[in-house]
N, C-alpha and C positions, 0 to 999 in steps of 0.2 A: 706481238700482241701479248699484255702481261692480264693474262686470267684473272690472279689475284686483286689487280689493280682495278679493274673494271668490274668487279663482283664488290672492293668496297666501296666503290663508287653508287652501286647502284642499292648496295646499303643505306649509306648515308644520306642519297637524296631520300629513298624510302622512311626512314628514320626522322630526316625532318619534318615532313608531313606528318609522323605521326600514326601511320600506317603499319601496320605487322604484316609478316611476311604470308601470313592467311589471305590476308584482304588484299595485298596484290593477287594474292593465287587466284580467289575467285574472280577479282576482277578479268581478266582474263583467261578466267576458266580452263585452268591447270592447278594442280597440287601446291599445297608448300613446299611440301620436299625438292621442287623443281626448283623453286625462287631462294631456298636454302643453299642448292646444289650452283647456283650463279652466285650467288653474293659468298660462297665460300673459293671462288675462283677454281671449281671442279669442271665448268662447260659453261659455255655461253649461250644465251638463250636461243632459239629457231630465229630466222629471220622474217617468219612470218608474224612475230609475238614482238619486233621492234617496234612498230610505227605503236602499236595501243599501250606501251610499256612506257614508250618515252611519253605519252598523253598525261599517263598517272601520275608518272615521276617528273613531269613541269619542265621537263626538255627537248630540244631541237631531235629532231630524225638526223640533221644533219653531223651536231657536235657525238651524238651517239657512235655514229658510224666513225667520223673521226677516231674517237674512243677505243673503238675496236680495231680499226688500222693504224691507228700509230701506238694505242698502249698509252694513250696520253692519261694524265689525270691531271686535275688542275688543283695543284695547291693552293692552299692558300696564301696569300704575298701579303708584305708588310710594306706601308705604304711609307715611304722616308722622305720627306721634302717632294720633291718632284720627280724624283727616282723610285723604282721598283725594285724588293730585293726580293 
């Protein structure tokens, strides 16, 4: 599991909504410093704070968890004829 990896992830989708890292906090009523302390790849949130986290940030319960078990992160791919690079 890559911390850092999953912290800018959870950046970036925050980010494209347009959201600050306040207004997650309050949405689920915890600090900023918590949602700082994720998106700097310092500790991963509770797992009771997943399911209303991924509600905000516009993604699956399931890819999250993924996320977190494999350290995945989904680059971006450039789409070349019919092939994926």
């Amino acid at each position: 599991m890559d911390l850092v990896k999953i912290g800018k992830y959870i950046a970036e989708k925050r980010k494209a909504l347009g959201l600050t890292q306040r207004q997650v906090a309050e949405k689920l009523g915890m600090s900023d410093k918590s949602v700082s302390k994720w998106e700097r790849g310092i500790c991963l949130p509770d797992v009771s704070v997943y399911s209303p986290l991924c509600e905000i940030l516009g993604i699956s319960l399931a890819n999250f968890k993924r996320l977190e078990r494999e350290g995945f992160f989904p680059f971006k791919r450039k789409m070349v004829g019919t092939s994926v690079r």
